[in-house]
C-alpha positions as a Markdown table, in Angstrom:
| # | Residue | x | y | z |
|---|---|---|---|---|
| 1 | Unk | -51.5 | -141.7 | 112.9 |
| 2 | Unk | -51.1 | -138.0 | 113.5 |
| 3 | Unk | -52.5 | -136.6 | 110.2 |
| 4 | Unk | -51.0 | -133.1 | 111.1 |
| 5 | Unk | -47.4 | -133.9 | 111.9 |
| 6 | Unk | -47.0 | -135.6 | 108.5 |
| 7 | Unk | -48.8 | -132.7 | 106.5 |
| 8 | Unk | -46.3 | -130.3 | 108.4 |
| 9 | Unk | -43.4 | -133.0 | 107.6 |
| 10 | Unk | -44.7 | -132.8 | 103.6 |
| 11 | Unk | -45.0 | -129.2 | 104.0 |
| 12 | Unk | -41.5 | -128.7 | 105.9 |
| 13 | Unk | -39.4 | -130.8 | 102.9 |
| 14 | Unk | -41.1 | -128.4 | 100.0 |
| 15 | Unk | -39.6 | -125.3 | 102.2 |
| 16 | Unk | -36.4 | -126.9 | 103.2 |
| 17 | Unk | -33.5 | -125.1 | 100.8 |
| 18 | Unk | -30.4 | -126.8 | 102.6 |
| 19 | Unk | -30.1 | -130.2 | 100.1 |
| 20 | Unk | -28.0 | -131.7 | 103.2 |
| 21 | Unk | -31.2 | -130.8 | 105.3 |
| 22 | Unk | -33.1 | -132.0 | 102.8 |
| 23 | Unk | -31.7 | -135.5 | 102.4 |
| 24 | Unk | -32.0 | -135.9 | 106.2 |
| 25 | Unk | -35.5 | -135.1 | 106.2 |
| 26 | Unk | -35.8 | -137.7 | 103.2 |
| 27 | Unk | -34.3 | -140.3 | 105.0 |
| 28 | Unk | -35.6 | -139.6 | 108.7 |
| 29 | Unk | -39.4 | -139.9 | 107.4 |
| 30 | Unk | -40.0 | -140.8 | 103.7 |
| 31 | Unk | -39.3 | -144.2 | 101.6 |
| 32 | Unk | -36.1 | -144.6 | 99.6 |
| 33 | Unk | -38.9 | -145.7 | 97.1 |
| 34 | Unk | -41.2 | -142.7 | 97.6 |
| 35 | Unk | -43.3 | -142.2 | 94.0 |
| 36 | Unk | -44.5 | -138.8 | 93.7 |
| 37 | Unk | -46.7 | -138.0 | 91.0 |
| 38 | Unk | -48.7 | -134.3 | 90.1 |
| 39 | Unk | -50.3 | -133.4 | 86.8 |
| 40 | Unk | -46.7 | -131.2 | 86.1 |
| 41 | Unk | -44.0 | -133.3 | 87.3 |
| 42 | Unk | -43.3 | -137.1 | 88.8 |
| 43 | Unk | -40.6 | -138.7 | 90.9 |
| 44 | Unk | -39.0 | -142.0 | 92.0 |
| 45 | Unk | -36.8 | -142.1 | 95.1 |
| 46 | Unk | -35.9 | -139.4 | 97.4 |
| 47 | Unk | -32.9 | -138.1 | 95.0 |
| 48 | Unk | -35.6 | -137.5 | 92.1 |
| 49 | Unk | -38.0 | -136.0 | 94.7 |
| 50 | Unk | -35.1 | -133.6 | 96.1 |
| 51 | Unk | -34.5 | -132.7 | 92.6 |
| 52 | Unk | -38.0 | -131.6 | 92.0 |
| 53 | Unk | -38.2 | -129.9 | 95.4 |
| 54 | Unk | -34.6 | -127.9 | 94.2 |
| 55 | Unk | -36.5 | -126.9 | 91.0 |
| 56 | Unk | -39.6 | -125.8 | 92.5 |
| 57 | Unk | -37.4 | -124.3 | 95.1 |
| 58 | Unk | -35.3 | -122.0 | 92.0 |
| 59 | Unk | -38.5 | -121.7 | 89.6 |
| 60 | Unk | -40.4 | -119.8 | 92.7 |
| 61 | Unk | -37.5 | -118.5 | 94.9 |
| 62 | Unk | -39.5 | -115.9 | 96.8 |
| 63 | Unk | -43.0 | -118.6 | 97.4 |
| 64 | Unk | -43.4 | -120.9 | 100.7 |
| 65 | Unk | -45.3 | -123.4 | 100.9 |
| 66 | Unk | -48.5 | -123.5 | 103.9 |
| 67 | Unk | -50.6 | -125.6 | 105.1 |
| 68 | Unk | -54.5 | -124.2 | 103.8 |
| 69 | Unk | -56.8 | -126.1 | 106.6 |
| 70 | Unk | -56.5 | -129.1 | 108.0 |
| 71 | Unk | -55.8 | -132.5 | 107.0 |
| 72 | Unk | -57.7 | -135.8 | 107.4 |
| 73 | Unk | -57.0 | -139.6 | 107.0 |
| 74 | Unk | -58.6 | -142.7 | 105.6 |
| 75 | Unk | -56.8 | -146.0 | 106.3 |
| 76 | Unk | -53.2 | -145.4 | 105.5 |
| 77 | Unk | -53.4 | -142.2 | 103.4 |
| 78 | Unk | -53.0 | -138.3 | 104.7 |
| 79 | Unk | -55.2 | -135.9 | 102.6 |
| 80 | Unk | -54.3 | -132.2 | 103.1 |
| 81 | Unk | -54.4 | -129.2 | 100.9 |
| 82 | Unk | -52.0 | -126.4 | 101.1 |
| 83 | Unk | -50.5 | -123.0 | 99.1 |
| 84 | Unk | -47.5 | -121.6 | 98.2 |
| 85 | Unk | -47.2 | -118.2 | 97.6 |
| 86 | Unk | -44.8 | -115.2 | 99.0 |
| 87 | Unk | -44.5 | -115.3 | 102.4 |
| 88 | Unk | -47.3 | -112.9 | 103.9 |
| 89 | Unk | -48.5 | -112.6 | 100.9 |
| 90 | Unk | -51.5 | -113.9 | 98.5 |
| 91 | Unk | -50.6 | -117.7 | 96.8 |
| 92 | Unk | -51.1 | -117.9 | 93.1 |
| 93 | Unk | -51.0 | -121.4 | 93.6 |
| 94 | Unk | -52.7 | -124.4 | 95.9 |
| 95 | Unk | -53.7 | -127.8 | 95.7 |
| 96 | Unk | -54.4 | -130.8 | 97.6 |
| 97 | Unk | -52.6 | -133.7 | 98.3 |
| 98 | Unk | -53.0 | -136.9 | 99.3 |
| 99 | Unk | -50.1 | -139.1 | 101.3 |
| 100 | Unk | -50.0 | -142.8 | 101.1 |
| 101 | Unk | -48.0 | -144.2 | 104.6 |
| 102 | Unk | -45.9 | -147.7 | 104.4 |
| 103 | Unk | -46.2 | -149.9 | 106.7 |
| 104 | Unk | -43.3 | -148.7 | 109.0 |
| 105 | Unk | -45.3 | -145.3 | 108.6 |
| 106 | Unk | -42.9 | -143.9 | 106.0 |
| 107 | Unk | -44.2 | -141.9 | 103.2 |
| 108 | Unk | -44.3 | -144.1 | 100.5 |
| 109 | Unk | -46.5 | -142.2 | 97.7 |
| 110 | Unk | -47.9 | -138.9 | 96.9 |
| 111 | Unk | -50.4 | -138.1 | 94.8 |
| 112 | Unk | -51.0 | -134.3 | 94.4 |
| 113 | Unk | -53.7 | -132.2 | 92.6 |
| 114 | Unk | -53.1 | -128.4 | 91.6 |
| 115 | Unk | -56.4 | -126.5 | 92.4 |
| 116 | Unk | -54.8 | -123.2 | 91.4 |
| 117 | Unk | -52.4 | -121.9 | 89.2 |
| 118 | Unk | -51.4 | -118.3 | 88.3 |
| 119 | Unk | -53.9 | -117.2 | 84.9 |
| 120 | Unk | -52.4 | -118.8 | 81.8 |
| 121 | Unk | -50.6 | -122.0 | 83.6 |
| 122 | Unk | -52.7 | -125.2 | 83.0 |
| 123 | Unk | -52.0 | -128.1 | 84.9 |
């Protein structure tokens, strides 16, 4: 398991803002069942998890996502953190996230955690 190409794969879909690109990364290396799950929002399926992406995506339309260290693994699961913030600039928010992997090496659940959030937004 290469723990950094599938935090850069997590990382490239957040930053993808071509839905036709989108839904080919979505089907290339994530699980038509994917669950996705944060303290703000949740999905099922890669149509639910493109919609949240597209929202993110119009909520924040100047922030990128980036990878903030490396990532590790234990068993089947990725854990990474990362930021999003304009590009160059400082990121208001981060958090860490945690991948689970199917058995065909898909990603099949993501559990993430916000460690920051601009003052007065509570997760």
């Amino acid at each position: 398991m290469d723990t950094e190409t599938i935090a850069n794969t997590y990382i490239d879909l957040w930053n993808e803002t071509d839905e036709a690109q989108r839904q080919a990364m979505l089907r290339r290396s994530w699980s038509a069942e994917v669950a996705y799950r944060d303290p703000l929002m949740h999905a099922k399926g890669r149509t639910e998890l493109s919609g949240l992406v597209a929202g993110i995506q119009a909520q924040f339309p100047e922030f990128r996502f980036r990878r903030a260290g490396a990532s590790d693994s234990s068993g089947d699961c990725v854990r990474f953190s990362w930021e999003m913030g304009p590009e160059g600039g400082e990121a208001p928010i981060a958090g860490t996230d945690v991948i689970e992997l199917d058995h065909s090496g898909a990603i099949a659940r993501v559990i993430g955690f916000l460690d920051r959030l601009p003052e007065g937004e509570q997760a």
